[in-house]
Backbone as CSV, one residue per row, in Angstrom:
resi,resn,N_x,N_y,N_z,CA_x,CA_y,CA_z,C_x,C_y,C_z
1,UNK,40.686,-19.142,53.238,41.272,-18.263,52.217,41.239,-18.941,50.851
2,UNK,41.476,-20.343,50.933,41.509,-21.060,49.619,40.205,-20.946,49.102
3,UNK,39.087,-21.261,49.799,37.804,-21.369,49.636,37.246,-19.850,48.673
4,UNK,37.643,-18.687,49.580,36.963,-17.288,48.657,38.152,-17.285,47.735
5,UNK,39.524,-17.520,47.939,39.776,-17.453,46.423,39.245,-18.328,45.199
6,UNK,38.658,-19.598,45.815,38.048,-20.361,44.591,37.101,-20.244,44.127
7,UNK,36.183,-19.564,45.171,35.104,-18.825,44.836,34.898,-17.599,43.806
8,UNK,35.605,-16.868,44.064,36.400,-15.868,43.061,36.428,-16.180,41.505
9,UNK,37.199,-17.079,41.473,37.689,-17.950,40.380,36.523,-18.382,39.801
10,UNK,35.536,-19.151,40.390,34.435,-19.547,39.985,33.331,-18.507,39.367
11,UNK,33.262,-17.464,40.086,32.427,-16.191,39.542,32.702,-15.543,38.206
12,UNK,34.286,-15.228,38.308,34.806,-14.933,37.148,35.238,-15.661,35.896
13,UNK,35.159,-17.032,36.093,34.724,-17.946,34.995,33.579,-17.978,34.854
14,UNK,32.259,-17.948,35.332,30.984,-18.348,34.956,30.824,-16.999,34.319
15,UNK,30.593,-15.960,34.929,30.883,-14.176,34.056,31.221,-14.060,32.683
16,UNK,32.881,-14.805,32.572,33.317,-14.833,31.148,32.432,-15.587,30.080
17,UNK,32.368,-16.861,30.947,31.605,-17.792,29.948,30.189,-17.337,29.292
18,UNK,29.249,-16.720,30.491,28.318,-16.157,30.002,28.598,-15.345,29.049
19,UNK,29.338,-14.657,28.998,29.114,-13.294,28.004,29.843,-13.744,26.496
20,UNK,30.649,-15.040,26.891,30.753,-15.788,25.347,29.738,-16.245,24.905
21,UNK,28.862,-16.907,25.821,27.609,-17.404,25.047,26.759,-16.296,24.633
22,UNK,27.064,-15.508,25.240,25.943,-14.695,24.687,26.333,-13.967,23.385
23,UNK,27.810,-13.669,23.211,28.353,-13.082,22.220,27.298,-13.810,20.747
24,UNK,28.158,-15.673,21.588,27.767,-16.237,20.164,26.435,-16.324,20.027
25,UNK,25.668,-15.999,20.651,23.882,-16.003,20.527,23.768,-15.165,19.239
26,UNK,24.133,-13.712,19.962,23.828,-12.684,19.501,24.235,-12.814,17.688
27,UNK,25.734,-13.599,17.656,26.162,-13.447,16.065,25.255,-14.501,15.276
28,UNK,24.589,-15.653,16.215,24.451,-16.498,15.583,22.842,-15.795,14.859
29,UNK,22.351,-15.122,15.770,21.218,-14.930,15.592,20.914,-13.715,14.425
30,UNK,21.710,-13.008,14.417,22.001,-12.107,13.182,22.116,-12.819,11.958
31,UNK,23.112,-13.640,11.984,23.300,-14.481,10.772,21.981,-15.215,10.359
32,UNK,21.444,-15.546,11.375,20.184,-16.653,10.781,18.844,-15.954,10.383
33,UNK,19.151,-14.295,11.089,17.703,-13.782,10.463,17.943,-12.755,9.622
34,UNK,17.365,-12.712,8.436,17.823,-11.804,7.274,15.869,-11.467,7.311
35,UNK,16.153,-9.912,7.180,15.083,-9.211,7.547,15.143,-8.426,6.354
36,UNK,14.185,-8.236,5.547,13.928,-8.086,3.972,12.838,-6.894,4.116
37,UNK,13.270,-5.783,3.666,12.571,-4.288,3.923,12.221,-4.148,2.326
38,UNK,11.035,-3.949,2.262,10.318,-3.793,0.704,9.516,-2.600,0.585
39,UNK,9.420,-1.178,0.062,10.181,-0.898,-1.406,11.928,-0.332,0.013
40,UNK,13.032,-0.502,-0.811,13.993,-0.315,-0.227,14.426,1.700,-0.425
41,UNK,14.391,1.998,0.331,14.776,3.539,0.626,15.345,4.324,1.732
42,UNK,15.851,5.330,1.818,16.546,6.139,2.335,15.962,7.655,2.928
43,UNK,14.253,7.901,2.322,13.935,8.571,2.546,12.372,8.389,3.033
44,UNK,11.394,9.110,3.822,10.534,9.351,3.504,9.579,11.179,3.309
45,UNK,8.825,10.981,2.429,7.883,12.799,2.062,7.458,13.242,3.244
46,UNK,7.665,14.875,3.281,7.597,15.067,4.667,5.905,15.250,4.462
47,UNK,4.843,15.218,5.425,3.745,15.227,5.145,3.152,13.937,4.871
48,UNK,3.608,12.685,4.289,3.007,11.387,4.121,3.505,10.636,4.736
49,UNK,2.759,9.542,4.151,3.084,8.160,4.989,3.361,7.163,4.093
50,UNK,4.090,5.781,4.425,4.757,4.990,3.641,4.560,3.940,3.587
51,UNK,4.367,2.360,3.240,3.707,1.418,3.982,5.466,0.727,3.167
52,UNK,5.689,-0.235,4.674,6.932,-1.360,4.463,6.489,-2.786,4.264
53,UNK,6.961,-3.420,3.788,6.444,-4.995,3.823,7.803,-5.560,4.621
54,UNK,7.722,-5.897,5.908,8.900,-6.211,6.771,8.946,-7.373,7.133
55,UNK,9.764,-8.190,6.594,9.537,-10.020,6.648,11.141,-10.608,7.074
56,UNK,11.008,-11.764,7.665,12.021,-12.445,7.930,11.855,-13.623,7.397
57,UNK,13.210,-14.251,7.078,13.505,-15.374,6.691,14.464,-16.316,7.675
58,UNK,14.272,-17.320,7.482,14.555,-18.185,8.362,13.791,-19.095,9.451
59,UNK,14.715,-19.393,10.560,13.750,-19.701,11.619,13.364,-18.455,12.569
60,UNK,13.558,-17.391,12.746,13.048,-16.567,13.290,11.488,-15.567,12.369
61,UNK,11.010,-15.103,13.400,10.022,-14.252,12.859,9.639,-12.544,13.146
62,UNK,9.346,-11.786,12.597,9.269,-10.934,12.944,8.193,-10.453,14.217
63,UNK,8.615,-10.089,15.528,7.560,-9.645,16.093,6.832,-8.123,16.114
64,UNK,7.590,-7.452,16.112,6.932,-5.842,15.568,8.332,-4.632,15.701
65,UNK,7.855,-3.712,15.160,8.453,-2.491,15.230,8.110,-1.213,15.435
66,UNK,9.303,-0.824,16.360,9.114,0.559,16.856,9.813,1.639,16.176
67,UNK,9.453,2.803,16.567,9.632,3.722,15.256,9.672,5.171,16.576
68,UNK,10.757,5.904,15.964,11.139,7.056,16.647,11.308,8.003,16.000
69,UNK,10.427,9.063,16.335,10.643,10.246,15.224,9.347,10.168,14.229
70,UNK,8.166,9.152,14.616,7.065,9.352,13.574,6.219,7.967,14.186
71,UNK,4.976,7.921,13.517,3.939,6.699,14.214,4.282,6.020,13.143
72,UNK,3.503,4.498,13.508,3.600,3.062,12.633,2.191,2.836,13.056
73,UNK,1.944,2.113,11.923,0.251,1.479,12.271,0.879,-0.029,11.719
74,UNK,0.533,-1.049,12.678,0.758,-2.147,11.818,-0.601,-3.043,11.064
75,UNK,-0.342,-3.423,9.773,-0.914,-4.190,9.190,-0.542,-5.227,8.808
76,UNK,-1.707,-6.082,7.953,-1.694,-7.511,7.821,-0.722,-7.801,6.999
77,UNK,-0.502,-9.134,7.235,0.443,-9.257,5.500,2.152,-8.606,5.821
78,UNK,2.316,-8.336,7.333,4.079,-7.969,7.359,4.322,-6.348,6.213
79,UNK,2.689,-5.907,6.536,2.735,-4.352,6.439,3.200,-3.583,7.702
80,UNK,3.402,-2.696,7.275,3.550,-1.550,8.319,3.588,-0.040,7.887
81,UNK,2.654,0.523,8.163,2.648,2.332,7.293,3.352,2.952,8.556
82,UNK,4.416,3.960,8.076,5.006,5.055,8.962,4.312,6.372,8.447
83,UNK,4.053,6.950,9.385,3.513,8.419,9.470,4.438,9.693,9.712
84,UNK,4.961,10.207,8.721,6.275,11.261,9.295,5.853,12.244,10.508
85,UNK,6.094,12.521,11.279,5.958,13.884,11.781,6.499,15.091,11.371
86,UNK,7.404,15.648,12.852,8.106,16.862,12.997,9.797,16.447,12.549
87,UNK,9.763,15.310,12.930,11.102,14.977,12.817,11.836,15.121,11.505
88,UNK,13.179,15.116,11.522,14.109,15.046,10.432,14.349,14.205,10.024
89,UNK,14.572,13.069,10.750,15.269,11.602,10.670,14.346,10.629,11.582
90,UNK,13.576,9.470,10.908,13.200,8.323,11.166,14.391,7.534,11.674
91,UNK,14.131,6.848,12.982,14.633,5.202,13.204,13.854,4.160,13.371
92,UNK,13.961,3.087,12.930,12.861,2.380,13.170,13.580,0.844,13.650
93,UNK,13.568,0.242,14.625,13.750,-0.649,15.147,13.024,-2.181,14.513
94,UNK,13.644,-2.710,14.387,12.830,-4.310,13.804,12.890,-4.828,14.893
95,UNK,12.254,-6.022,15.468,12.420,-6.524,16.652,11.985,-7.952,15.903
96,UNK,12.204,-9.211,16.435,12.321,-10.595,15.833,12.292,-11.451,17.093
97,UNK,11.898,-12.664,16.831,11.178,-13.793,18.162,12.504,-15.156,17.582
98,UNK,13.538,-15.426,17.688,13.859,-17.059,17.920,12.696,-17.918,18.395
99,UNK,13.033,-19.062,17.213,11.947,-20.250,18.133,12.402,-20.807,19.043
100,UNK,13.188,-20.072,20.161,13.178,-20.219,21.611,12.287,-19.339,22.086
101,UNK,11.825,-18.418,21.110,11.152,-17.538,22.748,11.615,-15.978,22.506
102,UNK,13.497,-15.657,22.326,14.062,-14.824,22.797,13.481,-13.209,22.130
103,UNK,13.018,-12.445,22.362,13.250,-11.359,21.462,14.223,-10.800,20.890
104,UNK,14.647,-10.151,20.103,15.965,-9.110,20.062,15.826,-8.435,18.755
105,UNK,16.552,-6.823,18.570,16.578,-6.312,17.539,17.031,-6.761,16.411
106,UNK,16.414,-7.413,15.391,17.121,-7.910,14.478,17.790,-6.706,13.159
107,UNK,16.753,-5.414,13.151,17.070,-4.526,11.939,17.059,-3.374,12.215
108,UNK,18.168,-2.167,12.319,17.980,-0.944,12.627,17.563,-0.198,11.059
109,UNK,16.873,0.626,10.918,16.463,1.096,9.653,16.592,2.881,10.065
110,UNK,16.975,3.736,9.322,17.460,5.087,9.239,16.685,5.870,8.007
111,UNK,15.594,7.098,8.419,15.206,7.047,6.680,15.301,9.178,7.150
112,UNK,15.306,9.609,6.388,15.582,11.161,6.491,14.253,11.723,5.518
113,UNK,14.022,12.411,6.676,12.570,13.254,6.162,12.842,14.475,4.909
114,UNK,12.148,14.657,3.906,12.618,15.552,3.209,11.416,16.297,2.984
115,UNK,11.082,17.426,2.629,10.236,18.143,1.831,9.919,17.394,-0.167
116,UNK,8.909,17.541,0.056,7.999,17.002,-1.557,8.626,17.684,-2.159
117,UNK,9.057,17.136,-3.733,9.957,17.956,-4.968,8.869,19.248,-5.238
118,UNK,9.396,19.941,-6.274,8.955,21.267,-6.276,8.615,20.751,-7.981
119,UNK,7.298,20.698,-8.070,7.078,20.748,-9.611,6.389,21.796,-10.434
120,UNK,6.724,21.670,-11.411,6.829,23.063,-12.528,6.366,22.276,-13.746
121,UNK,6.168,23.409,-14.783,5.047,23.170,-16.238,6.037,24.163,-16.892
122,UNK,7.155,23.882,-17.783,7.878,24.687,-18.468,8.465,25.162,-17.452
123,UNK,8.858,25.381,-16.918,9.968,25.716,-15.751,9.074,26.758,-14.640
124,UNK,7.917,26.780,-14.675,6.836,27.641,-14.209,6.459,26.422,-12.917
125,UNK,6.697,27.489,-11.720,6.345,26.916,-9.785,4.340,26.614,-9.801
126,UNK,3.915,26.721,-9.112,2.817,26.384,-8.634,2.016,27.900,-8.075
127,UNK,0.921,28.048,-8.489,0.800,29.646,-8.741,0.991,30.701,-9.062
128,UNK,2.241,30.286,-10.643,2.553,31.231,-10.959,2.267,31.368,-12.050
129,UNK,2.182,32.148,-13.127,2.283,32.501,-14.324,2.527,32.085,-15.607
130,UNK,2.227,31.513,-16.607,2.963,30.697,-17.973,1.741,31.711,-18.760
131,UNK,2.261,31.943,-20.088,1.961,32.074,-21.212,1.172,30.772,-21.915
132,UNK,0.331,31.542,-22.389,-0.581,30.287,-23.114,0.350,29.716,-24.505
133,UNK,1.270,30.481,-25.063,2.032,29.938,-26.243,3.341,28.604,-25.480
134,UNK,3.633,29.137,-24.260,4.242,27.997,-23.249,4.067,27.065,-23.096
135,UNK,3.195,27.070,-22.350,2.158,26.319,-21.766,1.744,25.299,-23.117
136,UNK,1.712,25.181,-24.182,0.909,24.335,-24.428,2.338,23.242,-25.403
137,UNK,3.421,23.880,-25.140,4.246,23.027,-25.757,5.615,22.791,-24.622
138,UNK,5.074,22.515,-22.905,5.959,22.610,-21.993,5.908,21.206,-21.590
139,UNK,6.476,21.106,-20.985,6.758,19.237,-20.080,6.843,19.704,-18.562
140,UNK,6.250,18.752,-18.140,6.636,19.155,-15.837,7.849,18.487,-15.628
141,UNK,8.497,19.065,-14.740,9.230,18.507,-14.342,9.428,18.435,-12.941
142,UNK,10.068,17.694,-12.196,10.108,17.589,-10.876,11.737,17.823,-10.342
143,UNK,11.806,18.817,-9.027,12.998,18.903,-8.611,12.900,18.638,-7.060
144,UNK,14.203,17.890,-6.376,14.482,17.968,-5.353,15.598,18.429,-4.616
145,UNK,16.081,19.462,-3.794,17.312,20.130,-3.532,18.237,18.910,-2.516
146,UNK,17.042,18.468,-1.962,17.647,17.492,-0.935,18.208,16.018,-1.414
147,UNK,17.772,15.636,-2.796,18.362,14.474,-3.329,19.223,14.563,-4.105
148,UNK,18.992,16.332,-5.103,20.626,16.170,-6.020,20.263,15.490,-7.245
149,UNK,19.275,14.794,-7.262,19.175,13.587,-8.525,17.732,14.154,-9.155
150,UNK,17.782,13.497,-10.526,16.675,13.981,-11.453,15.320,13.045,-10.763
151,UNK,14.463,13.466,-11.077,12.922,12.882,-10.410,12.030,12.609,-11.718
152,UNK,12.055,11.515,-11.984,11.287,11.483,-13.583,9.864,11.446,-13.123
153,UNK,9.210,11.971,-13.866,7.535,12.145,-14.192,6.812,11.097,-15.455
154,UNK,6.024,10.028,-14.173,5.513,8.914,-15.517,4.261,9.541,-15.718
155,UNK,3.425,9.974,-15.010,2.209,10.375,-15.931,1.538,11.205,-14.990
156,UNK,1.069,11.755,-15.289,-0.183,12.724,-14.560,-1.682,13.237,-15.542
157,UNK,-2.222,13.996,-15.009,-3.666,14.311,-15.291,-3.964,15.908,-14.787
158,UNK,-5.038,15.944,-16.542,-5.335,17.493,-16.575,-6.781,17.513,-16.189
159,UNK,-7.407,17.721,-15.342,-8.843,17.757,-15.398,-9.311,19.077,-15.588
160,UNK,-10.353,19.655,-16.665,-11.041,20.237,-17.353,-12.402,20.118,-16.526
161,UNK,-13.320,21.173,-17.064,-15.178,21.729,-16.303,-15.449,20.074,-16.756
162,UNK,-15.415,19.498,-17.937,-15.948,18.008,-17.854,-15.323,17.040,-18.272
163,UNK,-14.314,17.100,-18.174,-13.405,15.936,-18.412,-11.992,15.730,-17.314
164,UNK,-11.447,14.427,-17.617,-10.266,14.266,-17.285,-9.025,13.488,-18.217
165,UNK,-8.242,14.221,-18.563,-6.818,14.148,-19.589,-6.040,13.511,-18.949
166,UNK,-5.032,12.462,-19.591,-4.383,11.462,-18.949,-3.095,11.707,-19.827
167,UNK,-1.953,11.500,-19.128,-0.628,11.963,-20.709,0.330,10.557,-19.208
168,UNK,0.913,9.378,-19.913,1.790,8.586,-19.563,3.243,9.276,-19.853
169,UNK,3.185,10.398,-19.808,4.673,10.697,-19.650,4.760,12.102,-18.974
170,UNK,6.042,12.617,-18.896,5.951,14.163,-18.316,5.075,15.050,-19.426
171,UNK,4.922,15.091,-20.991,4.422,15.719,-21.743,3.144,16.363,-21.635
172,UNK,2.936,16.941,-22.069,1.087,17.346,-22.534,0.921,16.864,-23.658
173,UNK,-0.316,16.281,-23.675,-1.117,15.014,-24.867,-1.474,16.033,-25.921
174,UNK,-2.135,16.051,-26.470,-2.301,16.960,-27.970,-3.782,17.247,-27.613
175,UNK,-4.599,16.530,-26.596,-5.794,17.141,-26.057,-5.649,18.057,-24.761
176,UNK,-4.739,17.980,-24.450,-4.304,18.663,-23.171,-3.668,20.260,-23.902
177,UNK,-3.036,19.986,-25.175,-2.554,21.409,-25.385,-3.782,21.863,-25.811
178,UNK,-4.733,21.303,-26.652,-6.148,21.818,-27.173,-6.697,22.536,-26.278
179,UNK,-6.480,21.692,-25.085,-7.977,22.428,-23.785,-6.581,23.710,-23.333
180,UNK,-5.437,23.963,-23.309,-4.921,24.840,-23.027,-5.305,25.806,-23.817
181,UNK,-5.375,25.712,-24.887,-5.396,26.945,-26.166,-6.954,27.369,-26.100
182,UNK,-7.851,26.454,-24.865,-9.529,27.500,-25.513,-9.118,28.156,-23.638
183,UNK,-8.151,28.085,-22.755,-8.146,28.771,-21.364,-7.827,30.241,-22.006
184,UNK,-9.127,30.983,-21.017,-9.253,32.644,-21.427,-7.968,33.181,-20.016
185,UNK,-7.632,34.648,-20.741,-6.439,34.902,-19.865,-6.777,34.900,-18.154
186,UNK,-5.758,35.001,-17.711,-5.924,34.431,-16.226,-6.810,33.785,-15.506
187,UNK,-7.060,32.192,-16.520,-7.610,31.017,-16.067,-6.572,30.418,-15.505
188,UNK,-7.200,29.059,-14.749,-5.884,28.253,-14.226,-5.721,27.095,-14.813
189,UNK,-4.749,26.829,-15.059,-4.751,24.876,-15.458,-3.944,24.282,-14.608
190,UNK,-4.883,23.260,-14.013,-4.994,22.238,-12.599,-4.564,21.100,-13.311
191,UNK,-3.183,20.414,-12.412,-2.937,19.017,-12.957,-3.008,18.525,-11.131
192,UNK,-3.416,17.080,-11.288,-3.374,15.997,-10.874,-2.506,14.712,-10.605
193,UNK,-2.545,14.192,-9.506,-1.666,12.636,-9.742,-0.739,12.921,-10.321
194,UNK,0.203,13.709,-10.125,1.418,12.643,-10.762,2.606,12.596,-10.374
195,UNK,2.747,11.647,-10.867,3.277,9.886,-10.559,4.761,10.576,-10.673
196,UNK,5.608,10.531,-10.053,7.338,10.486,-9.553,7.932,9.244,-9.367
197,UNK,8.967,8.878,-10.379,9.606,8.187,-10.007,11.128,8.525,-9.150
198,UNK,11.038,8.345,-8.086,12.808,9.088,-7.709,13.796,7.930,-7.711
199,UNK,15.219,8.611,-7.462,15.822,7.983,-7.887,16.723,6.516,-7.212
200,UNK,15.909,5.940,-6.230,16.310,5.253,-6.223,14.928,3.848,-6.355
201,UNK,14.285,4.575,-7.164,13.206,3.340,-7.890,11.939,3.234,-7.427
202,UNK,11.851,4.198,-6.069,10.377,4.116,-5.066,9.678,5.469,-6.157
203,UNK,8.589,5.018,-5.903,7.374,5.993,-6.720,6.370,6.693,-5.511
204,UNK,5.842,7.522,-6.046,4.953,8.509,-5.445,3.920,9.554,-6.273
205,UNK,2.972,9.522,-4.961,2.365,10.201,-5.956,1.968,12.205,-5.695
206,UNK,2.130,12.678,-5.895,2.319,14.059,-5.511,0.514,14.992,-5.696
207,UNK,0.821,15.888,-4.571,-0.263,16.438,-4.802,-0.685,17.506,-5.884
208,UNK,-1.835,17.686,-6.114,-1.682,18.783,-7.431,-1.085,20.264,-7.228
209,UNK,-1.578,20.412,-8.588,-0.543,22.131,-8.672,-1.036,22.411,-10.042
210,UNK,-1.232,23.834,-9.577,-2.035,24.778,-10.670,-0.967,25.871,-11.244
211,UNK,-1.286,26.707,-12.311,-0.339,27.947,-13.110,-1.721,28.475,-13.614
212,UNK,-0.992,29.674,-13.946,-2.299,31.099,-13.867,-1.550,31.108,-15.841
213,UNK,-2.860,30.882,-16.669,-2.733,31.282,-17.935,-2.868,32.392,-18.057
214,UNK,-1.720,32.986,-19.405,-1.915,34.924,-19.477,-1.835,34.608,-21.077
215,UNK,-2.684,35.598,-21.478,-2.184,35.759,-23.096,-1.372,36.087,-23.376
216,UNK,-0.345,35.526,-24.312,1.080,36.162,-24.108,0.844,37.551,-25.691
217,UNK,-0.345,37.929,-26.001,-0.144,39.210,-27.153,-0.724,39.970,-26.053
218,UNK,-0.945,39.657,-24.853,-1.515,40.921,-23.588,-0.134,41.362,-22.757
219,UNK,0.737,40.036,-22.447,1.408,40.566,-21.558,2.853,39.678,-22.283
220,UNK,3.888,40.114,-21.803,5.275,39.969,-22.686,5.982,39.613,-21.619
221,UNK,5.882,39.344,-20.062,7.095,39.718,-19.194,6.413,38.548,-18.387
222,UNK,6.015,37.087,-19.114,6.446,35.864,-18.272,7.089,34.811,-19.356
């Protein structure tokens, strides 16, 4: 009887002890690996893909990551591009090697899929309508319902039958209103590239978007 009670005793001390060591593994090992996610965000465009630069410091190293809710391709250099799908919400798991050997999750990462801002030329959507007297003294702007926050516009591009127009800000360049003012009524003017900054400092680049020019001494009701 003495014997299985000491036995007992013995199980349930070695039990406890384990799961202290392991406690302190686990804190120690958090503390020692600081896992550095580069550009830092909260979101990714629904439709694209994103590339992370995912690095550790310390004595641990990064061994790879898994990703739920969308693909990862890994690349060189402590890249990694995510591919959104269907999903709403990205998780993406960091996983990290101790120079013992051990694996373990070192970084849970959370990013929420959104739809691309909605951009406009004078407050004019994408296939719709502007006046050529508009139109040539309008700025784009970019909106998102899902962020709430302003989306600044660093530059984009007008391409013309033989050229291509470059304006470093949301504006139209003074050659860009020119080539607006020779568009005959219900031509289109096609912009390009441009560049979004949102608001928490990550950039992008958006796909184009066209508006249908009207003479505004033909028609009065855009």
């Amino acid at each position: 009887m003495k014997f299985i009670t000491l036995a007992v005793f013995s199980l349930l001390f070695s039990t406890v002890y384990a799961q202290k060591d392991e406690k302190d593994l686990v804190f120690k090992i958090k503390n020692d690996s600081k896992i550095k996610v580069t550009p830092s965000t909260s979101f990714i465009l629904l439709g694209k893909s994103k590339t992370f630069r995912i690095t550790a410091s310390g004595a641990n190293t990064v061994t790879r990551v898994a990703v739920s809710g969308a693909s990862v391709e890994t690349q060189a250099g402590g890249l990694y591009k995510i591919s959104t799908g269907q999903s709403e919400q990205i998780l993406v798991n960091v996983y990290a090697k101790t120079p013992g050997g051990q694996e373990f999750i070192a970084k849970v990462l959370k990013y929420q899929v959104i739809p691309m801002p909605t951009l406009s030329v004078g407050g004019v959507e994408k296939d719709y309508a502007i006046t050529k007297a508009k139109l040539v003294s309008a700025n784009l702007s970019a909106t998102s319902h899902e962020l709430g926050k302003v989306i600044q516009i660093q530059s984009f591009e007008v391409r013309t039958d033989t050229d291509t127009l470059f304006s470093n800000s949301s504006s139209l360049t003074a050659p860009m209103r020119k080539y607006a003012n020779t568009l005959q009524d219900g031509s289109m003017m096609w912009f390009y590239n441009v560049k979004c900054q949102f608001p928490d400092g990550t950039e992008e680049i958006m796909p184009f978007f066209r508006v249908y020019v009207v003479d505004s001494k033909r028609r009065n009701t855009f």
